[in-house]
FIMAR-590685 format. One record per residue: x, y, z of N, C-alpha, C, O in turn. Coordinates in steps of 0.1 Angstrom, whole numbers, plus 5000, padded with zeros to 4 digits. Atoms other than C-alpha are relative to their C-alpha. Layout:
<sites>
XYZXYZXYZXYZ...
</sites>
This chain:
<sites>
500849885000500050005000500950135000500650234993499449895003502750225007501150094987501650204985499749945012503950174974499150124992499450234987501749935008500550304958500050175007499850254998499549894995501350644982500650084996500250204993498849935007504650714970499550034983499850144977499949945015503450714932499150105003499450184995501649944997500150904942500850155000500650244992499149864998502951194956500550024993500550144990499649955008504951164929499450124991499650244991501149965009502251234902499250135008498450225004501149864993500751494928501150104998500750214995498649914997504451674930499950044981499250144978499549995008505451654894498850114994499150234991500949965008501851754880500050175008499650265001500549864995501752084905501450064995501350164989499049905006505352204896500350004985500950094979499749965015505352154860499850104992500550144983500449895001503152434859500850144998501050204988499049894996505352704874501249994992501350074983498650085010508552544859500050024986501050064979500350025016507052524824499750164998500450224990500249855003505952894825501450105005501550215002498949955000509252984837500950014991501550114986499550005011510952854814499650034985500450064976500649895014509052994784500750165000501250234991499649815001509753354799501949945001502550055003498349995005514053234795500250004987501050064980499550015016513753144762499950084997500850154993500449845004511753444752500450105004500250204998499649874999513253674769501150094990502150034985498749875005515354004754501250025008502450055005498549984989517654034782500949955004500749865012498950084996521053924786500749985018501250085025499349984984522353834823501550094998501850094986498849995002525853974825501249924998502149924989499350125003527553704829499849914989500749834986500250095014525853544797500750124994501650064987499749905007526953894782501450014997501950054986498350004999530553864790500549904994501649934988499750135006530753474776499850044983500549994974500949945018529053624739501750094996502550074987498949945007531753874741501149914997501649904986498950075000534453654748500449884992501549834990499950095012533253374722499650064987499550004976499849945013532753634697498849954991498749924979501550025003528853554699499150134998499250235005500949914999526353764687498550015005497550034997501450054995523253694710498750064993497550024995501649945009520853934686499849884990498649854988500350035012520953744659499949844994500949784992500250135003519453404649499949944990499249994981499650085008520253154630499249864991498449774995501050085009519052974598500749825010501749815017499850124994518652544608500949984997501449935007499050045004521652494589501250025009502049945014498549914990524152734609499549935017500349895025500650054985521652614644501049855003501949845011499450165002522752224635501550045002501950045013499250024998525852284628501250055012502450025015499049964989526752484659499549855014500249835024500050054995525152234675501249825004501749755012499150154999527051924662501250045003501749975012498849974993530352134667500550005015501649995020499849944987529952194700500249845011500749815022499750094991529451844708500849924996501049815002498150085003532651704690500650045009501349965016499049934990534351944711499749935014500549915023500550064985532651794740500449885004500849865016499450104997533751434733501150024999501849945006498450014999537451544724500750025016501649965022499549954985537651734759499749885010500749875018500050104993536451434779500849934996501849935003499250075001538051204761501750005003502449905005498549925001541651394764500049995019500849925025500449964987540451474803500149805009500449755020500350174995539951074809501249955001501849895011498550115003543350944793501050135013501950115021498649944988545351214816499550035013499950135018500549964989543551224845501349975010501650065018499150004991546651074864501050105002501850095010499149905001548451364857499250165004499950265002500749964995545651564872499350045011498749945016499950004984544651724906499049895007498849794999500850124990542351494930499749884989498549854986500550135006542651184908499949855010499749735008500150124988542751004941501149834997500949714999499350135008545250764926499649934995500149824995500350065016543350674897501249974985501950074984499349975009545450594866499050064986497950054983501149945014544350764832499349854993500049754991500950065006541450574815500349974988500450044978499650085014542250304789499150034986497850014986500249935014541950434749498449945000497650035002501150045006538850214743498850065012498150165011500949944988536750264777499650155001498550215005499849814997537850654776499050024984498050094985500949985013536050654737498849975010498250065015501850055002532850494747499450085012498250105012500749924988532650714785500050114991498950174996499649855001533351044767498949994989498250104988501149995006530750944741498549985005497450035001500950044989528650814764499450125010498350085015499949944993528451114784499550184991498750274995499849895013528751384753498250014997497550114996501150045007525551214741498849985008497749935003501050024985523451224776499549875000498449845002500350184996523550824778500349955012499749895021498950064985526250774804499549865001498849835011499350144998526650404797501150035007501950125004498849974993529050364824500549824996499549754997499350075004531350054813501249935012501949835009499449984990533150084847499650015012498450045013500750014988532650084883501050255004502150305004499449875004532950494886501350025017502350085016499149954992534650504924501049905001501349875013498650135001537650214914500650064986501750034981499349925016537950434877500550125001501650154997500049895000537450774884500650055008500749975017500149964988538951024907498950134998498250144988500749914994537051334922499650144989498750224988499849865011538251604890499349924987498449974980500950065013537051334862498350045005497550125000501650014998533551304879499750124997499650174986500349875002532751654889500350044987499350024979499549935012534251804859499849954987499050004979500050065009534551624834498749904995498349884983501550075005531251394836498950085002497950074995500949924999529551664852499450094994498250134993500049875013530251934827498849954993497850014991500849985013529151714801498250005002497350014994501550064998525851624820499350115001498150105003500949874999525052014821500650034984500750154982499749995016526252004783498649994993497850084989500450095005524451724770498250035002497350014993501749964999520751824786500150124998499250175006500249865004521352184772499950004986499050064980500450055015521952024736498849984999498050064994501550055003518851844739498950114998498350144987501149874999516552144752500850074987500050094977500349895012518052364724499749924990499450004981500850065012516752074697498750025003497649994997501650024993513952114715498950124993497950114987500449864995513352474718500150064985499650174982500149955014514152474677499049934991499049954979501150085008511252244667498850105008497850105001500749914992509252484693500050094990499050084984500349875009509852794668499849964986499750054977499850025011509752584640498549994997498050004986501750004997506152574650499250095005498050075007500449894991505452884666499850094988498850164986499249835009507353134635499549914986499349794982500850015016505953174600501150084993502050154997499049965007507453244568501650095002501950214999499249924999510653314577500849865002500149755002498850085001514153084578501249995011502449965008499150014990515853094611498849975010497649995010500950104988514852864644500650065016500650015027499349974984516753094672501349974996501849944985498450014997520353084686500649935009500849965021499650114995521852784692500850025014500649955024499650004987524552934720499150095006499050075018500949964986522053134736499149915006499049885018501350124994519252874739501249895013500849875024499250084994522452634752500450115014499850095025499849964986523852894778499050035010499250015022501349974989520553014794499349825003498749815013500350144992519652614798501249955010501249855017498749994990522952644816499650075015499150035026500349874990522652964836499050005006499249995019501249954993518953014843499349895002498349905010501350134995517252614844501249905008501249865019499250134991520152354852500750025011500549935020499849994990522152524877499450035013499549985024501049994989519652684897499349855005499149805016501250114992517452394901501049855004500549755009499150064993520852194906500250005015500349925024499449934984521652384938499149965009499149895019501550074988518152324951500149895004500149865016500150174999518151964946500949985008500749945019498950014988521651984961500049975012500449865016500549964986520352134996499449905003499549835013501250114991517751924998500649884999500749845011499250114999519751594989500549985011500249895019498750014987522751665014499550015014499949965024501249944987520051805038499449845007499249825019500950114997518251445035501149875002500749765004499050084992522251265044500749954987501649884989498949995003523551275011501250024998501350144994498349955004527751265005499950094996499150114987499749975011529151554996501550065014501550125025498549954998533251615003500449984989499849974978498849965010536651634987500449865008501449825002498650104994538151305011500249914992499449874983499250165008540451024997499149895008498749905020500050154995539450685004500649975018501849965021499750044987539250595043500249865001499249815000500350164992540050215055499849985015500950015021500650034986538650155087500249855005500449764997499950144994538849855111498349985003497650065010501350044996535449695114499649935013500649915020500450104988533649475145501149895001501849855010500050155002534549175131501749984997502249884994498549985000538649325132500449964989501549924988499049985016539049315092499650144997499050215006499549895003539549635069499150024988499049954978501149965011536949825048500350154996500650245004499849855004537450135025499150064999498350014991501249895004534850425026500550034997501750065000499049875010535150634998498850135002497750135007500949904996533750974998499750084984499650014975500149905012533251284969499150095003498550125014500849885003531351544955498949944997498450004988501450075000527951294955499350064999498850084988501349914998525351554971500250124985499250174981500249885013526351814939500049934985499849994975500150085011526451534914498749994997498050054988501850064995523051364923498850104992497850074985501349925008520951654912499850044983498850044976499750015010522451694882499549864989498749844979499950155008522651334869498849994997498549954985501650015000518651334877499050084989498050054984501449905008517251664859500850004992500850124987499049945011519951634833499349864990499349874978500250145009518651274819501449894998501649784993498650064999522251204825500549825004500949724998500250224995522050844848501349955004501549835005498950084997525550834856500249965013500050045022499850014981526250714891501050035005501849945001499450004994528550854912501149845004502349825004499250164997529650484922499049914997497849924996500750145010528950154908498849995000498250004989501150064996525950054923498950134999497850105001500849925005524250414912499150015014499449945024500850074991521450464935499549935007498449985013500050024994521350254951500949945010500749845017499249994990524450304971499350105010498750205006500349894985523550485009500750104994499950194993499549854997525850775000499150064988498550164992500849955011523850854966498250025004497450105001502150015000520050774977499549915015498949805015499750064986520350695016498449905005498349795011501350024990516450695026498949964988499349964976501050005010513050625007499450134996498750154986500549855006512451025009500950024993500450074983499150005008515451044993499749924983500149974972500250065012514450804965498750054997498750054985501049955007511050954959500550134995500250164983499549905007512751304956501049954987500950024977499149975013515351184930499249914986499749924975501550005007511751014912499950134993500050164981500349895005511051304912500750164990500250254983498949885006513851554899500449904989501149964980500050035016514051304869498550054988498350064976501449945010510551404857499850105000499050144992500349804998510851794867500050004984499149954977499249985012512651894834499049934986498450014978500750015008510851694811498450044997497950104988501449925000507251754820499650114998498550134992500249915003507852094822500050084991499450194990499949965016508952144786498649994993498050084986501650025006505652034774499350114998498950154988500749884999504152344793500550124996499850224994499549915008506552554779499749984981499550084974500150015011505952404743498450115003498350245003501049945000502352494748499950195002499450254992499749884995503052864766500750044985499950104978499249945010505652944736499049994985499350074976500250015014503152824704498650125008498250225002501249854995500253064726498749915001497549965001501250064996498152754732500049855010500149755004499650094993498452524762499149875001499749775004500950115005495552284755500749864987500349754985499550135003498452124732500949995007501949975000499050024988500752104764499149915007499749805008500950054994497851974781499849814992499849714999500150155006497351644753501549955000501749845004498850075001500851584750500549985018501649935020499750004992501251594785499149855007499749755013500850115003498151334786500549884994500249774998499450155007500151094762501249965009501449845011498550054990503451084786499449945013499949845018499950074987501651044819499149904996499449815004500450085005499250804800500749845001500549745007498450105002502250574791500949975012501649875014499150034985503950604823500049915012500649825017501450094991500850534844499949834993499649755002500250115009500650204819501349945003501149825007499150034995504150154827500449945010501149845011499950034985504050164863499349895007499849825016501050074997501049964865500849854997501249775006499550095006502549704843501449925009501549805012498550054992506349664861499449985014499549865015500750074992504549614893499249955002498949935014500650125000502249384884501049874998500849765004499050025001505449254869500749915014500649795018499350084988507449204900499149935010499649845017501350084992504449074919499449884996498749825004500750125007503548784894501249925000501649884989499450055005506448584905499949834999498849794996500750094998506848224906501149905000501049785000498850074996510548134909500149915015499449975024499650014982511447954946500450085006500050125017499349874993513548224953499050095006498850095018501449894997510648494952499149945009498650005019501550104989508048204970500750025010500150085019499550074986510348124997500450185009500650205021499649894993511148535001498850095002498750215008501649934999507348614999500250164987499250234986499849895011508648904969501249964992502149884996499150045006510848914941501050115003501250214996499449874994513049124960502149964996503250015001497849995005517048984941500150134994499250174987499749915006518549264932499750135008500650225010500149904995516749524951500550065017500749995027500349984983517049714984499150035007498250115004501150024988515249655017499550105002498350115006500649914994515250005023498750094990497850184993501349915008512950124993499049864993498049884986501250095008511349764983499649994987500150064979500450075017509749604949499350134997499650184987500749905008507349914949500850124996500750174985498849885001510250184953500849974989501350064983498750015008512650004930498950004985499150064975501150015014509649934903499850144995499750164983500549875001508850314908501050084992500950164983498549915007512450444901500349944985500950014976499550065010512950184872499550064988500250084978501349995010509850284850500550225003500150284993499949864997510650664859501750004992501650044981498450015004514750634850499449914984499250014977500350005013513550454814498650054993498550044981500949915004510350654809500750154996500450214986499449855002512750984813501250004992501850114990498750035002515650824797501450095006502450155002498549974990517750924827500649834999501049814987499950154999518550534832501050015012502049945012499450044987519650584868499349875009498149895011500750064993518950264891500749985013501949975015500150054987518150184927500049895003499849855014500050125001518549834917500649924995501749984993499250045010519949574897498549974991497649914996500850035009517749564866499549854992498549794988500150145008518749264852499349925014498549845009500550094990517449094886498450015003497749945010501849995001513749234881499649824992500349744987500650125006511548934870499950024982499950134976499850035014511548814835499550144995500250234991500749925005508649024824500050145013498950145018499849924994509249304847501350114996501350234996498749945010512849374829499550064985499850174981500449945009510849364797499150144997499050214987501049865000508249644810501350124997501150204988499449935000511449844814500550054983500550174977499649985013512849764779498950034990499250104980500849935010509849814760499650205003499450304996499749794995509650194781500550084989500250184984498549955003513050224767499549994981499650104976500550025015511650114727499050095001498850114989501049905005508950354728500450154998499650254997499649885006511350634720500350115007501150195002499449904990511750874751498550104997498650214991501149945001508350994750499049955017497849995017500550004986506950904786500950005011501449905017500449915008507751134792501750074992501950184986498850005008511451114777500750105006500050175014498849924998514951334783499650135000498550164999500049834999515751714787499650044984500450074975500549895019513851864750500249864994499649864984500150115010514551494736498249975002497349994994501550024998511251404753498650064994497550014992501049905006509451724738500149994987499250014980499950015018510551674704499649844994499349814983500550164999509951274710498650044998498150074987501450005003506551324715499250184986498250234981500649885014505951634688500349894985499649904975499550105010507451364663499049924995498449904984500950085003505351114670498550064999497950014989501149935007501951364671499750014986498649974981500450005013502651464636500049854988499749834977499850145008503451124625498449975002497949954991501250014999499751064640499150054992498249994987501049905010498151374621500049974988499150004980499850035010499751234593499049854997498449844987500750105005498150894593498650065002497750054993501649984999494851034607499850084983499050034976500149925014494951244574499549924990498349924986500450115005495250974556498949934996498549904985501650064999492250824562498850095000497750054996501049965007490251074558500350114990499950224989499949955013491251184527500450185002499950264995500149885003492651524537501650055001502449965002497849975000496851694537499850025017499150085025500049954983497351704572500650085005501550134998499949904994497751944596500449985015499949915024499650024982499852014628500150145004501050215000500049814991499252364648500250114985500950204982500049935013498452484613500949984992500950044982499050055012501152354595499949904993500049804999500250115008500752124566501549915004502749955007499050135007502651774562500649994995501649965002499750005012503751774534501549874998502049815008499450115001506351504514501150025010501349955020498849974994509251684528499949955015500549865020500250044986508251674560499949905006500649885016500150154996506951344564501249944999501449875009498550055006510651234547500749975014501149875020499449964983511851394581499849905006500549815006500650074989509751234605500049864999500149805009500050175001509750864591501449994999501849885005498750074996513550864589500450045016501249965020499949984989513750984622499649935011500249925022500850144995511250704634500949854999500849765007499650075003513650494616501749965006502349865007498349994997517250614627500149935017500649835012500550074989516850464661500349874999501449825002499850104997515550144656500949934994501449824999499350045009517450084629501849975010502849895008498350044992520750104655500049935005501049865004499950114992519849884679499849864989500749774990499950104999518649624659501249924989501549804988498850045006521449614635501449945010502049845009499149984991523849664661499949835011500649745014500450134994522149394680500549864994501149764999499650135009522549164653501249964997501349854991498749965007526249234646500649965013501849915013499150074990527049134682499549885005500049815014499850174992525348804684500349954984500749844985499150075007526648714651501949984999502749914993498450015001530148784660500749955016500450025026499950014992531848604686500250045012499950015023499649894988533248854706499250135004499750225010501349974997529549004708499249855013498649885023500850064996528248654722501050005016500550005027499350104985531348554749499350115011498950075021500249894990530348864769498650005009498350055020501450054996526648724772500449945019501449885023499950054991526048664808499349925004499749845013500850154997523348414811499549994984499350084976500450035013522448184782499050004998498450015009501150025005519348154762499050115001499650224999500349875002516648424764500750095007501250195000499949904996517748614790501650084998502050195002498549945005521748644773499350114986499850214983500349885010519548814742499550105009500150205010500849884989517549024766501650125000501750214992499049974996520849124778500750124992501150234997499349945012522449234742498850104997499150224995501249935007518949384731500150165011500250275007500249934993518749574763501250134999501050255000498849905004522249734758500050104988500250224988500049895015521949874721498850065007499050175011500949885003518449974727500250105014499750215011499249864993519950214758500550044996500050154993498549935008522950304742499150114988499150234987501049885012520350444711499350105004499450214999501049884999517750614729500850075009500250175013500249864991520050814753499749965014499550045023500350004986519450614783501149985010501550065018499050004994522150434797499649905009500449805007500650164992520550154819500549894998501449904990499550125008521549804813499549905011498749935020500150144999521549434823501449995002502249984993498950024994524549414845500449894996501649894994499050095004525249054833500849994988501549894986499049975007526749204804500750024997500650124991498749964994530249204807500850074986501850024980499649915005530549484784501550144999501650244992499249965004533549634786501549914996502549875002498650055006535849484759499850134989499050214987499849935014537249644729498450044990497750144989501250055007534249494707498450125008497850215002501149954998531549634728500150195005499250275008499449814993533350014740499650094983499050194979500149915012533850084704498849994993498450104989501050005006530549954688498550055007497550085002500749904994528650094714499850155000498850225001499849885000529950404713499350054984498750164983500249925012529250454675498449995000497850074993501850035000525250324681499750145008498950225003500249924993525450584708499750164995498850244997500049865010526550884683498649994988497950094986501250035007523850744657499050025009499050155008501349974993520750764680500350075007500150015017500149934994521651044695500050144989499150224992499849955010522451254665499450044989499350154984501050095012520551104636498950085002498750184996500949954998517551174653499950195001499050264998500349854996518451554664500350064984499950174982499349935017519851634625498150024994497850124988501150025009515851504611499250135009498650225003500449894996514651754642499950144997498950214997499849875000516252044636499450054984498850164981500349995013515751984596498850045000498550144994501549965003511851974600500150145004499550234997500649914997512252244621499850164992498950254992499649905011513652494594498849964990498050054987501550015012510852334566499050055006498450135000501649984997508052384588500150205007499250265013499949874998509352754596499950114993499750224996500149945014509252854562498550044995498150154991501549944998505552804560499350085006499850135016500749924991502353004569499249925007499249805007501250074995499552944589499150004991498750094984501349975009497052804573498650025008498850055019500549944994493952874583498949855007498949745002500950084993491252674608498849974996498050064998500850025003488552474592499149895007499649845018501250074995485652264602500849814996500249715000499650105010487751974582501350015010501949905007498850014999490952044603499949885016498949915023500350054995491351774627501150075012502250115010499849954988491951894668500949895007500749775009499050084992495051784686500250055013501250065019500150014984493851864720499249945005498950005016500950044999491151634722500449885004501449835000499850174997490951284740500449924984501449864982499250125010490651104704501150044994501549954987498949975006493651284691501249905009502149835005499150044989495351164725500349874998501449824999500450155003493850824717500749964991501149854992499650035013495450834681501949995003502849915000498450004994498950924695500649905008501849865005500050164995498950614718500149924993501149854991500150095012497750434693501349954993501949844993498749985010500650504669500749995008501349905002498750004996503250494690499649855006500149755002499850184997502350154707500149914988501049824987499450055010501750044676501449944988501749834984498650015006505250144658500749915007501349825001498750074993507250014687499349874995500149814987500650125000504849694684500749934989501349824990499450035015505849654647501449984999501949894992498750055006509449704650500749895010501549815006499250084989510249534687499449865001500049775006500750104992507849284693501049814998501249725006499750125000509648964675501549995009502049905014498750064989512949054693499750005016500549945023500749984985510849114730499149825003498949775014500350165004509548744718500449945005499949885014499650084996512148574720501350025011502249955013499449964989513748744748499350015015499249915021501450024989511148854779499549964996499749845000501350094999508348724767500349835003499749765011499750175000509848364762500949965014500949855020499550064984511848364796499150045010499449975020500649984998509048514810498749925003497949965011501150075008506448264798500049905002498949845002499950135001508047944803500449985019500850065027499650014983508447774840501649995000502349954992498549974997512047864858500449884994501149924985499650124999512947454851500350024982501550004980500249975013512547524812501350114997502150094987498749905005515147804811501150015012501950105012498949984995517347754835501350064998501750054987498749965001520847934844501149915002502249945005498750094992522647614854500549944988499749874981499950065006525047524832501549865009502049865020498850114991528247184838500950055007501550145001498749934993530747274862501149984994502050074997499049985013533147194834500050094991501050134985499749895010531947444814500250155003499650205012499249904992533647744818498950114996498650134984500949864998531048074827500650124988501850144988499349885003531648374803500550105005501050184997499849894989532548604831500749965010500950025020499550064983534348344854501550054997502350025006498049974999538248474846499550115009500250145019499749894989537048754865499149965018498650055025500850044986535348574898501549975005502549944998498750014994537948544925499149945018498850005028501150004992535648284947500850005012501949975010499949964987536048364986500249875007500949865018499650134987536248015002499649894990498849924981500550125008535947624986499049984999498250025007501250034997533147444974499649925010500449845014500450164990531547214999499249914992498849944980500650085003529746944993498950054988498850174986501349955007526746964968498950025011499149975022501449944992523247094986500350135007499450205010499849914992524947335003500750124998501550134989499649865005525647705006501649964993502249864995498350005001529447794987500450135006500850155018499249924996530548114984499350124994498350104988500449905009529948454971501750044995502750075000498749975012532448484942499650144997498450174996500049905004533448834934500750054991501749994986499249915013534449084907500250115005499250135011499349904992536149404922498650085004498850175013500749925003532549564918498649924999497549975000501350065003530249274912499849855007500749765006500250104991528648994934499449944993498749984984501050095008527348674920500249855007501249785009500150114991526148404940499949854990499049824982500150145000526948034934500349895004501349905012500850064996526147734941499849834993499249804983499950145008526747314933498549925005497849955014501350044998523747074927500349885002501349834998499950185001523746754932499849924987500349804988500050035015522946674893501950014996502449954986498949985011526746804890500350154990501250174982500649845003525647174879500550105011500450115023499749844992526947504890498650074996498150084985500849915005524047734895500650155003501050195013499449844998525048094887499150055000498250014993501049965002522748314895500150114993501050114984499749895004522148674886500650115007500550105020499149944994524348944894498850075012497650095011500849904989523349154928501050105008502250085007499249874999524649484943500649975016501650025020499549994985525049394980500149845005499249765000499550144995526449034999498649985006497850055012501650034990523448795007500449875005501449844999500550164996523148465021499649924994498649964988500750045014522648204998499749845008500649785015500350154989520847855014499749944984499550004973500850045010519847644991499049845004499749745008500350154995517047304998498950054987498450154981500450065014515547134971499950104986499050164981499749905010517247334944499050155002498650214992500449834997515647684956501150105009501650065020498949914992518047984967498650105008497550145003500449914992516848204996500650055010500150145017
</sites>
């Protein structure tokens, strides 16, 4: 029940500040007046903040700015040991250092690494942090140029790329960083400068606490769509997300930012009734989401889950199935992809809720301005088929369709899926795509599926049994990464210059209403649909089919002869004993995985988990 609470506050929180938030940020964009400090940066980059720029010069300042973005991390990574508080980190190896600095550039933050055993204190802050007030400033200004592309008539410029970028700097990310900040550190999260402590414990062995700049990260990572975690375990480490008020606030500071763009779209075209339907299709889908992932974790039917009365592997005690379900479906609805959990340890169909989230495009309610231009995409894709059918040119906020247009928007629909599932395909046909697989049979595709399609949309989430950082997967990751991140904002910005050129046309009895329930209806429609069409056979034979079948049918046990893809890096803690009985918790500097001999002669491996448990085992069930 006190799950059902917590979303009740979310949804009550999110829906009353969006308001304010969304009308605020309308009057930054619009405004005439320069702060001083933005005034001084214009001079100094030899910007002219009057004067705005056709889509062409927009785009290309945009894609410049974020080459520059991955060269400077990337360069910042490889010499970090030669750099102040690297806490005795060494610089970040060529391939890892590509795929974080793209990763990061591109507001994904795939992290490939455990961040407090990689990083020191000047990469994080600085260097990841930058880009995570970069990367959600890119976004909103694609955003904010499909907004005037829709607002402004006959004319050939969409705004100014560095102003839109530094005022999403200056006047929305920092400020509402700071806040978040207070209240974080206020509610007991980390924030220093110390090195690594070792401590003597009860039990007279020796444990390192590490410390950092956490509490000033945290807010960031959340309203930026960013998702990187401070340390490994992300959220759900105590120093990042200590308490369950803690975990519903950082719920919540991933949905600020997107929701409120909506009401700014509406406020900026001078009619909020289409802020109001598109705001309708995100919490729509969300709501459908939420519902779904905890019915999910609730329908289990493993021993494990029976014997623990919940399917509680992976999660923690202190925020529960409903808290961790709540953050998962919120972190791939916003495409932040921060978790309080381990994902891959949600139930079959409970991982899938997350990854079909993640395939419906960053539209419930999706990233910083990716979200807003996500769902303006798929709208006109909707007006366009409703058109269709009834025999008329369609129309979006007075703007015709047209070929061009449509051209846009269907390759744009297309650039996406088209990465993951190529991409997908290219690492289970190549061996050094499959060894990396961490459990066999559906849930090792799950696994691969789940990686490209984060890496595309921008999220960053994963399926920890991935043992994703080799060569193979740094570098081909990283390039899916620049594709769906890119791809898509090029087809954005493009419409947004066509459809700026036009006039208004005028409002007929014949023009069909996109603030109406069945409009809202038609936009669901279409977008469940699409994903339906392009994901469903790979969601088949991945969740659905591990999902579907009894645990005994897909098991993870394979011969104790046969060697684990991940076992060169297990370093197990004590011998086996006998078969029936507990072994060991075998570790990876960063990652726990419990196993376990049967008496058939079988190792069972289970799935990876964030924190040391107890592992019993009677009549083949772990609890």
């Amino acid at each position: 029940m006190a799950g059902w609470w917590q979303a009740l506050l979310i949804v009550a929180v999110v829906a009353a500040v969006h308001i304010p938030l969304g009308d605020y940020l309308a009057r930054v964009y619009t405004s005439t007046r320069h702060w001083r400090l933005e005034a001084a940066l214009y001079r100094i980059c030899g910007i002219d903040p009057q004067s705005d720029q056709r889509w062409t010069h927009y785009l290309a300042s945009l894609l410049a700015f974020s080459t520059l973005g991955v060269v400077a991390l990337y360069a910042l990574l490889r010499w970090q040991a030669h750099l102040p508080w690297a806490t005795g980190h060494p610089g970040v190896p060529a391939g890892l250092a590509f795929n974080t600095a793209v990763s990061f550039a591109t507001n994904t933050s795939w992290q490939n690494y455990a961040g407090e055993a990689t990083l020191g204190h000047l990469a994080q802050a600085t260097g990841l942090g930058g880009q995570a007030f970069a990367s959600a400033a890119v976004g909103l200004a694609a955003g904010l140029a499909l907004i005037r592309g829709l607002a402004r008539h006959h004319t050939d410029t969409v705004g100014n790329f560095w102003v839109d970028f530094l005022r999403s700097i200056t006047r929305v990310l920092l400020p509402l960083s700071a806040i978040g900040a207070v209240i974080l550190i206020g509610c007991g999260v980390v924030q220093n400068l110390a090195d690594p402590q070792t401590v003597t414990t009860l039990s007279h062995g020796h444990q390192t606490i590490l410390g950092g700049p956490v509490g000033s990260w945290e807010p960031i990572k959340l309203l930026s769509g960013d998702g990187g975690g401070f340390f490994n375990a992300n959220s759900a480490h105590p120093w990042e997300n200590p308490t369950p008020v803690t975990n519903t606030i950082e719920i919540i500071l991933m949905l600020l930012i997107p929701t409120a763009m909506l009401r700014t779209f509406g406020t900026m075209i001078g009619d909020r009734r289409q802020s109001w339907a598109l705001l309708a299709v995100a919490g729509l889908l969300f709501t459908a989401a939420l519902l779904a992932a905890g019915a999910a974790e609730h329908a289990y039917h493993d021993p494990a889950a029976l014997a623990a009365g919940a399917a509680t592997e992976g999660t923690e005690t202190r925020f529960g199935v409903p808290g961790s379900a709540a953050f998962g479906v919120a972190a791939t609805g916003s495409a932040d992809g921060a978790a309080n959990a381990s994902y891959d340890s949600f139930t079959s169909l409970g991982g899938g809720v997350l990854l079909a989230t993640i395939m419906l495009g960053e539209i419930s309610p999706g990233g910083a301005g990716s979200g807003l231009y996500g769902l303006l995409m798929i709208s006109m894709l909707a007006v366009f088929l409703g058109g269709l059918m009834i025999g008329r040119t369609p129309e979006y906020l007075r703007k015709r369709i047209k070929a061009p247009e449509i051209k846009l928007i269907a390759l744009y629909h297309l650039a996406t899926p088209a990465a993951v599932l190529v991409g997908a395909g290219i690492a289970l046909a190549l061996p050094a795509g499959r060894l990396a697989i961490g459990n066999p049979g559906a849930h090792g595709l799950s696994e691969i599926v789940y990686a490209f399609t984060s890496s595309a949309n921008s999220n960053g989430s994963a399926f920890a049994g991935l043992s994703a950082n080799t060569r193979f997967y740094n570098t081909v990751l990283g390039i899916v990464m620049l594709i769906g991140r890119y791809l898509p904002i090029i087809f954005v910005v493009a419409l947004a210059g066509s459809l700026a050129q036009q006039h208004h046309g005028p409002i007929t009895t014949g023009t069909l209403p996109t603030h109406r329930p069945l409009f809202i209806a038609l936009v669901i429609g279409v977008a469940l649909i699409l994903t339906a069409l392009t994901f469903i056979p790979t969601l088949a034979l991945g969740p659905l089919t591990e999902g579907l079948h009894p645990p005994s049918e897909h098991s993870t046990s394979r011969p104790a002869t046969q060697a684990h893809p991940i076992q060169p890096l297990l370093k197990p803690t004590v011998p086996f004993p006998s078969p029936g009985l507990p072994v060991s918790i075998a570790t990876t500097p960063n990652l726990r995985t419990a196993t376990t001999p049967s008496a058939s002669g079988k190792v069972q491996i289970d799935r990876p988990i964030q924190t040391p448990i107890l592992i019993l085992q009677s009549h083949d069930a772990f609890c």
